[in-house]
Residue, then its C-alpha position, 0 to 999 in steps of 0.5 A: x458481631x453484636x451491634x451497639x445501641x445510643x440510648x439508656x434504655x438498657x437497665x444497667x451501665x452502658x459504655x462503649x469504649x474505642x478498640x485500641x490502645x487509647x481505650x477512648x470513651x465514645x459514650x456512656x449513659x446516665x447510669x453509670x454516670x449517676x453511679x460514679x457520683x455525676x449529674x452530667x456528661x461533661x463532668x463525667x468525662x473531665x474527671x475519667x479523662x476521657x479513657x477506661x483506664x481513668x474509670x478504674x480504681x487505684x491498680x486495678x486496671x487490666x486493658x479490655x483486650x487481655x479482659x476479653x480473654x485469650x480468644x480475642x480474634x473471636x467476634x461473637x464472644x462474650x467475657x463475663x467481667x467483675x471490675x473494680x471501678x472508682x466514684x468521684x471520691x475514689x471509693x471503690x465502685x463494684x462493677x459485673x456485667x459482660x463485655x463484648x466487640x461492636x461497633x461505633x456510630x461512626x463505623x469504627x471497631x469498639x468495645x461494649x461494656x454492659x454492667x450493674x453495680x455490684x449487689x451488697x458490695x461488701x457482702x462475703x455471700x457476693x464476694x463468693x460468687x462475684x470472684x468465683x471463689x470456692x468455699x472451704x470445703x470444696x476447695x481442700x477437697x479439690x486440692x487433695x484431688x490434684x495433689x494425688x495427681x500432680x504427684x503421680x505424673x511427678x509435678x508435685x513440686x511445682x506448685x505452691x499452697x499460698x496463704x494470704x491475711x491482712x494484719x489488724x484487720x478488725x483495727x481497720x474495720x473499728x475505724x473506718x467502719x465495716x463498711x470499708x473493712x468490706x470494701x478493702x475485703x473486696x478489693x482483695x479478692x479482686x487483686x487476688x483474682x487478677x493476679x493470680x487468674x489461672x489459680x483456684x483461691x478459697x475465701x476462708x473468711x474475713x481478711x483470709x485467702x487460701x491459693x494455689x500457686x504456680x511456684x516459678x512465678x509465685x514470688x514475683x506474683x506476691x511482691x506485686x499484690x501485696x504492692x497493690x494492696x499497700x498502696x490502696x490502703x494508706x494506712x501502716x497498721x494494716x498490713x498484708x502478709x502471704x505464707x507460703x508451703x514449698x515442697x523442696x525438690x519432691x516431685x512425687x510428694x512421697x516425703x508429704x502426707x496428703x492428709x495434712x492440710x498444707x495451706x494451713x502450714x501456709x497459714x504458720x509461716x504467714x503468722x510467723x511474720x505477723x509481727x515484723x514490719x519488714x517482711x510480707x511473706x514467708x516460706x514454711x519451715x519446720x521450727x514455724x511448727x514448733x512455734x504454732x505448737x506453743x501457741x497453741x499450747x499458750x492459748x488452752x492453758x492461758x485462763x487456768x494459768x491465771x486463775x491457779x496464780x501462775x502470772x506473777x507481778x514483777x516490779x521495776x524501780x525508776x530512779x530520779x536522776x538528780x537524787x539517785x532515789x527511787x520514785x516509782x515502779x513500773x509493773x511487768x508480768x512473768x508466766x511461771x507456766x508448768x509446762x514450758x517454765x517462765x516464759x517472758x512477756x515477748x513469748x505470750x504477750x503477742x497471742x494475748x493481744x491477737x486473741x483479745x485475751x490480753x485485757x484479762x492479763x492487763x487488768x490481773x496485772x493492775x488489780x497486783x498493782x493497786x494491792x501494793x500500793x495500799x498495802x505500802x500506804x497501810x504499812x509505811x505510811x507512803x508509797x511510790x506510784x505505779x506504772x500499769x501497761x496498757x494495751x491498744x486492744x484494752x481500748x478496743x475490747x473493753x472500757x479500760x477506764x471503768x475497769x481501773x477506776x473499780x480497781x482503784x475504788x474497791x481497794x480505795x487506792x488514790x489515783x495519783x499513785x496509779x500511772x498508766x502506759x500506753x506504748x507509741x505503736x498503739x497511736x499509729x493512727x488518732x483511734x476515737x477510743x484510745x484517745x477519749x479512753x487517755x483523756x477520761x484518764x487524766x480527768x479522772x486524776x491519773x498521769x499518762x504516760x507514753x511508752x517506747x517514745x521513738x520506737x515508730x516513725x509517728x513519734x511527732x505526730x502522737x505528741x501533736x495528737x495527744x496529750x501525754x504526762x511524761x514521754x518514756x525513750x525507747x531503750x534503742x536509744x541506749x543499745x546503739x549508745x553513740x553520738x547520733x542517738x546522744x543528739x537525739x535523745x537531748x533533743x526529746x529532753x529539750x522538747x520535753x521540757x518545753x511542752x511540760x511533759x516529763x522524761x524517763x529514759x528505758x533501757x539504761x545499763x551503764x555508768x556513762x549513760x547514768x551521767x550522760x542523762x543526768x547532765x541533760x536534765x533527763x529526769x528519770x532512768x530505768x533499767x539494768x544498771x540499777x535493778x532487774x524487774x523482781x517480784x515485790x518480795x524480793x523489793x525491800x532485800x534489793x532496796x537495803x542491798x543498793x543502799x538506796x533510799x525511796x523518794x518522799x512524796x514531798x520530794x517528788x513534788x517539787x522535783x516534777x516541777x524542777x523537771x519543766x524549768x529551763x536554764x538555757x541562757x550564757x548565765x551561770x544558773x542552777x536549782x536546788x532542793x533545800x530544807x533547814x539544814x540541808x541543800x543539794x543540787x538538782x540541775x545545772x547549766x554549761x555555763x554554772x558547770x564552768x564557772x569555778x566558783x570555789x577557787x574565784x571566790x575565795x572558798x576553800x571548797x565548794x561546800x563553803x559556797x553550798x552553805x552560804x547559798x543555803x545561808x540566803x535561801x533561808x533569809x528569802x524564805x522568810x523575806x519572801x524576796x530574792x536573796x543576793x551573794x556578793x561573788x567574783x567572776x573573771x576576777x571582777x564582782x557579781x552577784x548570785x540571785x538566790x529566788x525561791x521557785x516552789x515551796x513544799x512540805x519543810x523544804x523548798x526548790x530555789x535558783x540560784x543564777x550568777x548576775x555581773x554587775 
C-alpha cells in the first residue's frame, strides 16, 4: 500500500479523498486549489462541498472505486486517470494523473489522487493521447481485423460502427472562440471514453468520432451521451447527433463487403438527421445511400451549374391586403440541373449552407435580382422592390453588406427597392456578426426583414434582440389554419403594429385566409392563391391573366405608414386612400364594420356616404383642418371626423372616426 505524504512538495495536484461512498475530501494542496481558481482552503472546500464529486464538472462524475478499476481488492495497483474536473467558473479544468489506495493521517482507508493539469487542454495532439484514442489509419485497420474475426466465429452482428458529430460546430467555435470549441472537443471525448470504456473510438478530427459499439447496449449508451452532451452545452444550435450501421441478423457478415468502410455509412445515417430537430441518431439503411450519392453528385456539379446558367431566378409577387395589388417580389432560386432535372431549394439548399458555398448562390440570386429592378426603372419607369434571402452562413464566411452594396453600385440600383431576408433559425443565438451585418444594412438604406417569424421557439427573443422592418409569419400558420393558429397570428398583427414593424403573412392559399388577414389588418400576403413563384419571363403574362395591377411607389408610401396606425377603441374609425376623384377604404375597426351608416343616415347606398366623406376629405385638404359630417347613430345625431393623416404625391391618407354628440 503506498503511503500518503501532508505536504505540497509533490509538483502537481494532490488530494486524498476517504475510501467510502461519501468520498469526503481529507486534504488537498494549493496546487490544485490555485488550479480551480482559489487563494484558500476554506474557499476550496465551501465551493466542492467538501466531496470529489462536487470537484467534477457537470455529468462527468465516475466514483473512485469504479476509476480504480475491476481489480479494486488490489492494494498496490495503480489506475492511470484522465478526469474532466470544473473551476469556480464551472469551466472545464483537465486533469491526468494516477490513482492509488493509501492511508489517512488518522488511520483510516483513503484515496490518493496525484495529477497535473492537462497540457494544451483543447489541443487534437492531447486529446489523442489523453483518451487513448487511435488515429484513423490504425483504427480502420484494427477494425477490418476484428471484422474478419468476429465473422469466422459468427458474432459478426453483434457489434456496431458508430459515428458521432456535432451539428453547427464551427457556429459554436465562431462564438464562443476556439478555445471553448476545444474545450467542448474535449469534454466530448471524455463523455465518449466514459461511456463507452471497453470500446476502440478513433478521433477522426474536429467534432468527429468514430466507435465500436457493443449492439445490446449501444442505444441506451447513445441516449445517455448525447444527455450529457446537451446538458453541457447550453445552447440549441448545436446539437449532437450519432449514426449507427446494424448488420441485420448476419452473424457471419457474408451479405457485407469488408472492403467497404462501414463507419462511413455511420457517418450517412448521422447526416441523414442533420437537419431535424427531433432526432439524435439514426440507423443506416440503403436509400440514405441514394441521398449521399446526390449530394455528392449536388456538390461536384455546383460551380459549373452556376457558371453554365443552370440556377434560375424565380419571382413571387406580394399582394397588399387592403388594395389586392402587387407591392413587391421575393426572389427564390430553381436548379434546372442536367442530370437530376429541377430540383427544388429544399433539395440543395441544406448542402450549400453545410459546404459554405451557399454565399456564392446568395449573392447570383441578388445580382438576377438587382438586374430586374434596373431594367423595370429602365423600362417602365418604376418597379416593385425585391426581397433577396439571406443565409446565417453568408454572415459567416463573407461580408454580405459589402457584397450587396458592389451589386447595388455597379448597376446603380437604389436601395430602397432592394429588401433583405434573414430567416428566424439564424438568431438562435445574438451572433456579433449577424447583427452588426443587419444594422449596417439599414444604415445603408435597406429594409429587413425577418422571415419564418414563428418557425422557432426564439421567436420573442429575435425581435427583443434585433430590429427588424417587417415580420414574414411562418407558412404553418396556414397549413394548420384553425382557431388557435387565427389567435396567433392576430397576436403578432397587434404586436406589430405596436413595435412599428410590417406584417407579411406566407403560405397563403385560400379565399378565407385572404379575408381573414384582411380583417386583422395583416398587411401583405403571399403565397399560392395568387401566384406560384415564376421565372421573370413569365411575369407580365401572369400579371394580365390575374387582371392585377402593381402598386405605385406613391401608394406604397402612404399605405406603409397606413399599416402602423391603430383603431382599437369602441368608436366607429376607418382609413382611407383618396385622391381628387377617388377614394377606397384601406382599414376598418369591429365597431365601423357594425355600424350601418347607409340604412341610419339616410343614403341609399353606401357609395353616397363614400362620396361626401371624399367630398370633406378635399375642404380638409385645402383648410388644413378636421372636417366634419353631420350623421345618425342609434337614431340620435353624431358627427364623422374626417382628419387628413399623410399626404403624398396627388393623393392623401385620411380618417375617418364617428363622434356622438
Amino acid at each position: 500500500m503506498n503511503t500518503y505524504r501532508d505536504n505540497n512538495e509533490f509538483p502537481g495536484g494532490v488530494c486524498l479523498i476517504s475510501r467510502n461512498e461519501k468520498e469526503t475530501i481529507c486534504f488537498c494542496n494549493d496546487y490544485l486549489i490555485h488550479a480551480a481558481g482559489w487563494k484558500t482552503r476554506e474557499e476550496f472546500y465551501s465551493w466542492s462541498g467538501g466531496h470529489f464529486q462536487g470537484l467534477m464538472a457537470r455529468n462527468t462524475y465516475i466514483p473512485l472505486k469504479e476509476l480504480y478499476g475491476a481489480d479494486a481488492s488490489a492494494d498496490d495497483r495503480v489506475a492511470v486517470v484522465h478526469l474532466c474536473a470544473r473551476d469556480r467558473n464551472n469551466a472545464p479544468l483537465f486533469l491526468d494523473g494516477l490513482l492509488v489506495k493509501t492511508m489517512a493521517a488518522d488511520g483510516t482507508p483513503a484515496w490518493g489522487l496525484y495529477v497535473m493539469k492537462g497540457r494544451g487542454e483543447g489541443d487534437r495532439s492531447y486529446l489523442n493521447s489523453l483518451s487513448g484514442f487511435m488515429n484513423s489509419d490504425d483504427f480502420y485497420q484494427a477494425m477490418l481485423k476484428m471484422a474478419r474475426e468476429k465473422a469466422a466465429d459468427n458474432t459478426y452482428d453483434t457489434y456496431v460502427p458508430t459515428f458521432i458529430n456535432l451539428t453547427n460546430f464551427k457556429m459554436y467555435n465562431a462564438v464562443h472562440g476556439w478555445k471553448e470549441g476545444n474545450r467542448l472537443i474535449a469534454y466530448l471525448g471524455a463523455s465518449i471514453r466514459r461511456e463507452f470504456p471497453q470500446a476502440p473510438v478513433c478521433h477522426v478530427g474536429g467534432d468527429q468520432f468514430s466507435l465500436l459499439a457493443r449492439k445490446a447496449t449501444v442505444l441506451e449508451q447513445i441516449k445517455h451521451l448525447h444527455d450529457t452532451i446537451t446538458e453541457y452545452i447550453q445552447d440549441s444550435s448545436v446539437s449532437f447527433k450519432a449514426g449507427l450501421f446494424v448488420a441485420q441478423n448476419d452473424a457471419s457478415g457474408k451479405t457485407y463487403n469488408f472492403r467497404d468502410n462501414l463507419f462511413d455509412l455511420a457517418k450517412v445515417a448521422a447526416d441523414s438527421i442533420k437537419h431535424n430537430a427531433n432526432r439524435f441518431y439514426a440507423i443506416y439503411d440503403s436509400h440514405m445511400g441514394v441521398s449521399m450519392y446526390d449530394r455528392t453528385h449536388m456538390m461536384r456539379s455546383f460551380e459549373k451549374a452556376l457558371k453554365d446558367g443552370e440556377f434560375e431566378v424565380y419571382f413571387q409577387p406580394q399582394i397588399r391586403t387592403c388594395t389586392g395589388k402587387v407591392c413587391g417580389l421575393e426572389a427564390l432560386s430553381r436548379w434546372h440541373d442536367s442530370e437530376k432535372g429541377l430540383l427544388m431549394p429544399g433539395e440543395y439548399i441544406p448542402m450549400l449552407e453545410e459546404t459554405g458555398l451557399i454565399s456564392r448562390l446568395d449573392y447570383y440570386v441578388a445580382e438576377k435580382a438587382i438586374q430586374r429592378i434596373v431594367w423595370h426603372l429602365k423600362t417602365y419607369g418604376r418597379a416593385l422592390p425585391v426581397s433577396i434571402n439571406l443565409s446565417r452562413v453568408d454572415f459567416d464566411v463573407s461580408d454580405p453588406v459589402m457584397e450587396v452594396e458592389r451589386l447595388v453600385q455597379v448597376y446603380d440600383c437604389p436601395r430602397h427597392l432592394v429588401h433583405i431576408e434573414v430567416t428566424e433559425s439564424a438568431l438562435v443565438q445574438d451572433y456579433g456578426r449577424l447583427k452588426q451585418g443587419l444594422h449596417d444594412f439599414q444604415e445603408a438604406g435597406y429594409t429587413c426583414w425577418l422571415d419564418d417569424f414563428g418557425s422557432a421557439w426564439s421567436s420573442l427573443n429575435a425581435l427583443h434582440n434585433f430590429h427588424f422592418d417587417e415580420l414574414k409569419m411562418d407558412m404553418g400558420f396556414m397549413r394548420n389554419f384553425n382557431s388557435e393558429s387565427q389567435s396567433i397570428v392576430k397576436s403578432i398583427v397587434v404586436m406589430s403594429r405596436t413595435l412599428g414593424i410590417h406584417t407579411l403573412t406566407e403560405g397563403v392559399e385560400t379565399k378565407e385566409q385572404v379575408d381573414f388577414l384582411s380583417s386583422l389588418g395583416c398587411e401583405k400576403i403571399q403565397g399560392y392563391y395568387y401566384g406560384k413563384p415564376m421565372p421573370g419571363s413569365q411575369y407580365i403574362s401572369w400579371l394580365k391573366g390575374k387582371n392585377l395591377e402593381e402598386e405605385l411607389p406613391e401608394e406604397a408610401e402612404l399605405l406603409d405608414q397606413a399599416g402602423f396606425i391603430s383603431l382599437d377603441g369602441d368608436a366607429p374609425a376607418t382609413l382611407f386612400l383618396f385622391t381628387a376623384e377617388t377614394i377606397r377604404v384601406i382599414r376598418k375597426n369591429e365597431a365601423f364594420a357594425a355600424w350601418k351608416p347607409c340604412r341610419e343616415a339616410g343614403y341609399d347606398c353606401c357609395g353616397e356616404l363614400w362620396k361626401d366623406i371624399l367630398h370633406v376629405a378635399r375642404g380638409a385638404i385645402k383648410t388644413g383642418a378636421d372636417g366634419r359630417l353631420a350623421l345618425k347613430k342609434d337614431g340620435n345625431p353624431a358627427r364623422l371626423r374626417v382628419r387628413i393623416l399623410e399626404r403624398g404625391k396627388g393623393m392623401a391618407l385620411g380618417k375617418a372616426e364617428l363622434v356622438d354628440l
